[in-house]
C-alpha positions as CSV (number, residue, x, y, z in Angstrom):
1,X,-19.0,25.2,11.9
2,X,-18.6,28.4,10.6
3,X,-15.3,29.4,10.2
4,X,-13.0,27.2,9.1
5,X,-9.0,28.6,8.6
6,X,-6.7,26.6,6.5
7,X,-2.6,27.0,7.6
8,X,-0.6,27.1,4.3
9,X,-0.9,28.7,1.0
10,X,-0.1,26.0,-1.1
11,X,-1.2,24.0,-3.5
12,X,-2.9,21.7,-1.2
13,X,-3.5,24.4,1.6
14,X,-5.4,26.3,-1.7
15,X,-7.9,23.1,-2.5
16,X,-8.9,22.7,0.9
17,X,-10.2,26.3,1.0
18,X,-12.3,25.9,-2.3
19,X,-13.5,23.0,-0.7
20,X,-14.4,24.6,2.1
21,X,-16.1,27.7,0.5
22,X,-17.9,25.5,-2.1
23,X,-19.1,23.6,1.7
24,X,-20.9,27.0,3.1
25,X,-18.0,28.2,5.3
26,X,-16.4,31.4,5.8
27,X,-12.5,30.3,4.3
28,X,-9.6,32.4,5.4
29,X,-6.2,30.8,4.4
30,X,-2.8,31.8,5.9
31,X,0.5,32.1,3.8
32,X,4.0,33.3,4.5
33,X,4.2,35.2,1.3
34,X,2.7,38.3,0.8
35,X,3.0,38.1,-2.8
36,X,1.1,35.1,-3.0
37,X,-1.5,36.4,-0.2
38,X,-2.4,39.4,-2.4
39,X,-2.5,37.3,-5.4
40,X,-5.8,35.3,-3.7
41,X,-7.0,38.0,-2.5
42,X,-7.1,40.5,-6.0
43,X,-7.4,37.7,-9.1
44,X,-8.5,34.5,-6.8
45,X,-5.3,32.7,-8.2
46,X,-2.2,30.9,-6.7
47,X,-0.1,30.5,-10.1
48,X,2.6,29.6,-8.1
49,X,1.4,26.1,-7.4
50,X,-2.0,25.9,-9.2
51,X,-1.2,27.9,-12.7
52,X,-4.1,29.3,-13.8
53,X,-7.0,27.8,-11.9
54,X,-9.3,30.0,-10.2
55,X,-9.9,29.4,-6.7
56,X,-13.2,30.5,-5.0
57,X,-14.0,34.2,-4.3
58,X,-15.0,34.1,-0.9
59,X,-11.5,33.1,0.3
60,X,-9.6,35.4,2.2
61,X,-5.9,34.9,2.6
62,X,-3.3,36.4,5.1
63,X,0.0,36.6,6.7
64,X,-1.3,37.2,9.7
65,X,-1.6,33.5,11.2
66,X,-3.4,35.3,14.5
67,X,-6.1,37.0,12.1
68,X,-6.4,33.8,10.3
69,X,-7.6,31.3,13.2
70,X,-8.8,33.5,15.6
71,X,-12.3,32.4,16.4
72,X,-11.8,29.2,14.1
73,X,-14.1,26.5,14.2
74,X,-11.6,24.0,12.8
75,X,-8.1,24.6,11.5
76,X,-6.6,22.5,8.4
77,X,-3.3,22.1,8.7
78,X,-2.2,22.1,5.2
79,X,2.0,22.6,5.7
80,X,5.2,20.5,5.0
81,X,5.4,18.1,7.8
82,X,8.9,18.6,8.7
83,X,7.7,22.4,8.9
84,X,4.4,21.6,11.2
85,X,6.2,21.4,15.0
86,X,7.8,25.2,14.1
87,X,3.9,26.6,13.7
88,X,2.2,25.0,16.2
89,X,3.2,27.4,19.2
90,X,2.2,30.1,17.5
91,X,-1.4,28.6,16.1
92,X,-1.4,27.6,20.0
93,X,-1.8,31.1,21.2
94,X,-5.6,32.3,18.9
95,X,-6.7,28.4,18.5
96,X,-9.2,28.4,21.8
97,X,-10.8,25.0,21.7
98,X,-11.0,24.8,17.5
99,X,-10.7,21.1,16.2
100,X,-7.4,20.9,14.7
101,X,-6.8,18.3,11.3
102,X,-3.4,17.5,10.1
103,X,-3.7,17.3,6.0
104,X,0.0,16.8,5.7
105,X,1.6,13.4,4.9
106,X,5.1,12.5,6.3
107,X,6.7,11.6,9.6
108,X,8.8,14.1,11.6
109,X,12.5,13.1,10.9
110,X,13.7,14.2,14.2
111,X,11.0,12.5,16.6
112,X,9.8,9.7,14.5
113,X,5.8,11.5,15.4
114,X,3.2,11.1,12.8
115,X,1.9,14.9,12.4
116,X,-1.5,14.3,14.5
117,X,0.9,13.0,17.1
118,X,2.7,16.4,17.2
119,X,-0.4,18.2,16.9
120,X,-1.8,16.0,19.9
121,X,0.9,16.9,22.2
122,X,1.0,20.8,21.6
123,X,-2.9,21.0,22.0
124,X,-3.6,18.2,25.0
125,X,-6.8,19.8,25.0
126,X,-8.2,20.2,21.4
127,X,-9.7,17.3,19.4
128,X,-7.3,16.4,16.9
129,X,-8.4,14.9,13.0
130,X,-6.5,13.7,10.1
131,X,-7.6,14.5,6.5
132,X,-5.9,12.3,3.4
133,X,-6.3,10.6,0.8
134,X,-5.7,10.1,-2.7
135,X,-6.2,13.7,-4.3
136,X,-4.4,15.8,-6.5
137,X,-4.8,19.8,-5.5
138,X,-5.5,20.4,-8.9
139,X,-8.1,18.2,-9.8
140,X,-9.6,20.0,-6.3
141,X,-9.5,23.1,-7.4
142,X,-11.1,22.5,-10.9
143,X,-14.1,20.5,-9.2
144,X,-13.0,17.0,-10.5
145,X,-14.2,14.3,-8.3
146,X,-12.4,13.3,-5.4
147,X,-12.8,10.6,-2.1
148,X,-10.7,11.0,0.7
149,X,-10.6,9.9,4.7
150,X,-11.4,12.1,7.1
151,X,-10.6,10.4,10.7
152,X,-10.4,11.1,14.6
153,X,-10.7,9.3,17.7
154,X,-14.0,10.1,17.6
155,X,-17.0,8.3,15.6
156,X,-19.1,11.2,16.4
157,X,-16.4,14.3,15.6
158,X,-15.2,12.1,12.3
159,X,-18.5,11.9,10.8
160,X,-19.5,15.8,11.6
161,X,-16.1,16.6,10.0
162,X,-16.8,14.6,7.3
163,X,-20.3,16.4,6.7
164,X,-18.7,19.7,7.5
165,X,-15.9,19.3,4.4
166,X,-18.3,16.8,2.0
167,X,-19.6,18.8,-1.4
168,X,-20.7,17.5,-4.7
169,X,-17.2,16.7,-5.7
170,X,-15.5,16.2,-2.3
171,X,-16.6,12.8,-0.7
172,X,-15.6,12.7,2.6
173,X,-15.3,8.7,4.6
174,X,-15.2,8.8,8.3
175,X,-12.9,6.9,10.0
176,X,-11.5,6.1,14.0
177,X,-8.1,4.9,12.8
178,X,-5.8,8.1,13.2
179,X,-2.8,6.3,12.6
180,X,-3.6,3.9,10.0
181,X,-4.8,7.2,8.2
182,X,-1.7,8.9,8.0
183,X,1.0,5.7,7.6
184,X,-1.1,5.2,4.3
185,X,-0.2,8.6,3.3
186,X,3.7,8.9,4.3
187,X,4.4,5.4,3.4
188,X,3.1,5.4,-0.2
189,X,5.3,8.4,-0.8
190,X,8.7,6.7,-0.5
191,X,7.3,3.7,-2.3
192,X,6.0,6.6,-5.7
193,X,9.3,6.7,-5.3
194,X,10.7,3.9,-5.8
195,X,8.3,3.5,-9.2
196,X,9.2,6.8,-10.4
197,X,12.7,5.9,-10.5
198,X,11.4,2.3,-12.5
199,X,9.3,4.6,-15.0
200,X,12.7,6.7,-14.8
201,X,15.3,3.6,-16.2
202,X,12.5,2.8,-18.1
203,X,11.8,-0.5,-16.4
204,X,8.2,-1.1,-18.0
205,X,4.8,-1.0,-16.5
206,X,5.2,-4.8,-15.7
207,X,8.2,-3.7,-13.1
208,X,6.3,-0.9,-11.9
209,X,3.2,-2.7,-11.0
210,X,5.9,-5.4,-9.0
211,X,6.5,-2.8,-6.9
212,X,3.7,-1.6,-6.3
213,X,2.5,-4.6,-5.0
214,X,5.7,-5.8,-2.8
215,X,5.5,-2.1,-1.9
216,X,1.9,-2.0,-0.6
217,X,3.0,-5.4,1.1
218,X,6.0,-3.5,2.9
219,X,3.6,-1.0,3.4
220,X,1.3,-2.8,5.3
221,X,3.7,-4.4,7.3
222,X,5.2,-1.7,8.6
223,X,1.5,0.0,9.3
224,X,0.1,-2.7,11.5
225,X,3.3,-3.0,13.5
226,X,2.6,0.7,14.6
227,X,-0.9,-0.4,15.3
228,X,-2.9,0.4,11.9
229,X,-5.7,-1.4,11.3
230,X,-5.4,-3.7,7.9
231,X,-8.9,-2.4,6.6
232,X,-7.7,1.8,6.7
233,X,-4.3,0.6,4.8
234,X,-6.3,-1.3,2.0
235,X,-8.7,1.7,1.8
236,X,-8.5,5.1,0.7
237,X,-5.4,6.8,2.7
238,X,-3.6,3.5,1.9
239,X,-4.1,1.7,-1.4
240,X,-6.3,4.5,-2.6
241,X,-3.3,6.5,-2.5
242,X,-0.4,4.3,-3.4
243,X,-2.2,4.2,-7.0
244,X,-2.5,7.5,-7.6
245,X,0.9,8.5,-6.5
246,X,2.3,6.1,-8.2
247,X,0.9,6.3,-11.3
248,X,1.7,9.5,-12.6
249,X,4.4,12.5,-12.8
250,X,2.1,15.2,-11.2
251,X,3.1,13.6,-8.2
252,X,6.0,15.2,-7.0
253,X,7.1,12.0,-5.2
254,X,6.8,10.3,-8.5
255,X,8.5,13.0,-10.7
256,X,11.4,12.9,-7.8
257,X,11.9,9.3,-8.7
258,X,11.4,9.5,-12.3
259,X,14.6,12.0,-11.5
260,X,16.4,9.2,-9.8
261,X,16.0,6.6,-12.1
262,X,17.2,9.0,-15.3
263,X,20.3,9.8,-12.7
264,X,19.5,13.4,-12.9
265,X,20.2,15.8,-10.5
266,X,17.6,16.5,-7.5
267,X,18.7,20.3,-6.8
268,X,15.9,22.6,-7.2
269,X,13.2,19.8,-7.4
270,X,10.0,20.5,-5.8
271,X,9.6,19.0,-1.8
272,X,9.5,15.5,-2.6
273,X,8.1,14.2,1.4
274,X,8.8,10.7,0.7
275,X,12.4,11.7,0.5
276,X,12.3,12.7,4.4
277,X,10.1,10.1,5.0
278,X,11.8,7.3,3.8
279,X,15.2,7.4,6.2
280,X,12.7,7.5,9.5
281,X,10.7,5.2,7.9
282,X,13.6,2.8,7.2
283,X,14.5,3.5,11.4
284,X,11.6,2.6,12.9
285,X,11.3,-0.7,10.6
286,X,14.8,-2.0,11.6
287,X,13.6,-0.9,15.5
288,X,11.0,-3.5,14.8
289,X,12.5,-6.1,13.0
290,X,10.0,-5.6,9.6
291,X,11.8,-6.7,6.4
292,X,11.0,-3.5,4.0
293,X,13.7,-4.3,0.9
294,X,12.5,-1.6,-1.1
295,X,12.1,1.0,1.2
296,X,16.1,0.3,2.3
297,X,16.9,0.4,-1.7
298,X,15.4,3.9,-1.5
299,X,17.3,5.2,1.6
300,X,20.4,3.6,-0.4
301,X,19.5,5.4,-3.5
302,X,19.1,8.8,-1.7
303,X,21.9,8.1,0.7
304,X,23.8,7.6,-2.7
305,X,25.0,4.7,-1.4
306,X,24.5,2.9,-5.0
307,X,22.8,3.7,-7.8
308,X,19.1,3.1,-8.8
309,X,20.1,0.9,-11.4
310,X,22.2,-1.1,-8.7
311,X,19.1,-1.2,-6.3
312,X,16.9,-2.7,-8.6
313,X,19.8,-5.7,-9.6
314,X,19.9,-6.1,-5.1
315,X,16.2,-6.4,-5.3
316,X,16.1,-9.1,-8.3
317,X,18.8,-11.2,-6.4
318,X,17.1,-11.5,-3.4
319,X,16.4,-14.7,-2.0
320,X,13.2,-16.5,-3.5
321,X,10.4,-16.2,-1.0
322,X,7.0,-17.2,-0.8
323,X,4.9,-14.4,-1.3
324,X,2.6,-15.1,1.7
């Protein structure tokens, strides 16, 4: 590969393309706003999302989304996934036969799709790829160490895309199991969540690491039903994940909860996915009959149904179980 475009000029969409450059390729990076295109572009800086970290000089952002993956190799797709379906037309149209990866984390609310499942039935005819993982953009940018997943149906196409996006720093693990990839991701951001809002009420690290733990169990659950395979979930994009969302406030997810729990107000708090994630999520467990207490609490707690305080005392006076 030789050019690789990354769609989204966030914080995320900004570490994959320093990743990238640091790997060799030619980076170009599309962003709706031109103030934050020009900003790459003259000082190699996205303060918005990334303060004062310097991004590589080779990038090349624009809002030109035809410029940007014309002639593509591979395209990242590094945007909201409630925001992806709206692009995808459009990428559609300069894409040719580039490998597309999804390197969002969510499920669609409105068809219940996981992103490579959207991204699948817009391109029939591209090979589609998941990237995720546990990994803070920051950290990325500043060339901190990070593992993450990089999967598609394909043994072959996952480990060339893991060599492809691997550096010093980056540590790429191939995988086959698409979905199992990217429930690990969505899921773990309703459950940060749910321990933000403990760290929140100031429930203590002993409560937090409950849930964490009856979480991942939810988690896994709910996972395999949709045909993930036990091994991804307790691996990288799963467990991986789960622990570093949930352990500290520069996850959004986590600060969201942290939000809930003090019973602060969520207006003007940055995209928190779980939060879209967790009412779908909640959908397709009843569909199946899967018992997911705290993911309902959440939905309840968002719903504002009760309070988080109250949703904590319904998940202490549950019925005593055995825990397998």
């Amino acid at each position: 590969m030789t050019k690789i475009c990354v769609i989204g000029a966030g914080a995320w969409g900004s570490a994959l393309a320093c990743v990238a450059a640091r790997a060799g390729h030619d980076v170009m990076i599309w962003g709706r706003s031109e103030e934050i295109v020009s900003e790459i572009n003259s000082s190699h800086t996205n303060t918005k999302y990334l303060d004062d970290l310097k991004l590589e000089q080779s990038i090349v952002a624009t809002t030109d989304i035809g410029k940007a993956v014309r002639g593509s190799d591979l395209v990242l797709l590094s945007i909201p996934t409630q925001t992806l379906s709206s692009r995808l037309d459009e990428i559609r149209k300069h894409s040719g036969d580039a490998i597309l990866v999804t390197c969002c984390k969510g499920i669609d609310k409105e068809t219940g799709k996981l992103p490579a499942e959207l991204v699948s039935d817009a391109f029939p005819n591209n090979v589609v790829g998941v990237l995720s993982g546990p990994s803070f953009a920051s950290d990325v940018v500043a060339n901190l160490p990070t593992a993450v997943t990089v999967a598609s149906d394909s043994e072959e196409v996952s480990d060339i895309l893991a060599g492809q996006l691997s550096t010093d720093t980056f540590r790429c693990y191939a995988a086959t199991d698409i979905k199992g990839v990217e429930l690990g991701g969505a899921l773990k951001n309703v459950l940060a969540l749910a321990v933000g809002a403990a760290r929140g009420m100031g429930l203590g690290a002993s409560a937090e690491a409950a849930l964490m733990a009856r979480g991942f169990a939810e988690l896994r659950r709910l996972a395999i039903a949709l045909g993930a395979k036990p091994e991804t979930l307790s691996g990288l994009s799963g467990f991986g994940d789960l622990v570093l969302t949930c352990s500290s406030p520069q996850s959004r997810n986590f600060s969201y909860g942290m939000a809930m729990g003090k019973g602060e107000s969520l207006e003007g708090l940055k995209l928190a996915e779980g939060a879209h994630t967790a009412g779908v999520a909640l959908k397709i467990a009843d569909e199946k009959n899967i018992d997911v207490p705290i993911i309902g609490a959440i939905v309840n707690v968002l719903d504002k149904k009760t309070t988080a305080r109250e949703a904590v005392h319904s998940l202490l006076t549950r019925p005593l179980k055995r825990e397998i």
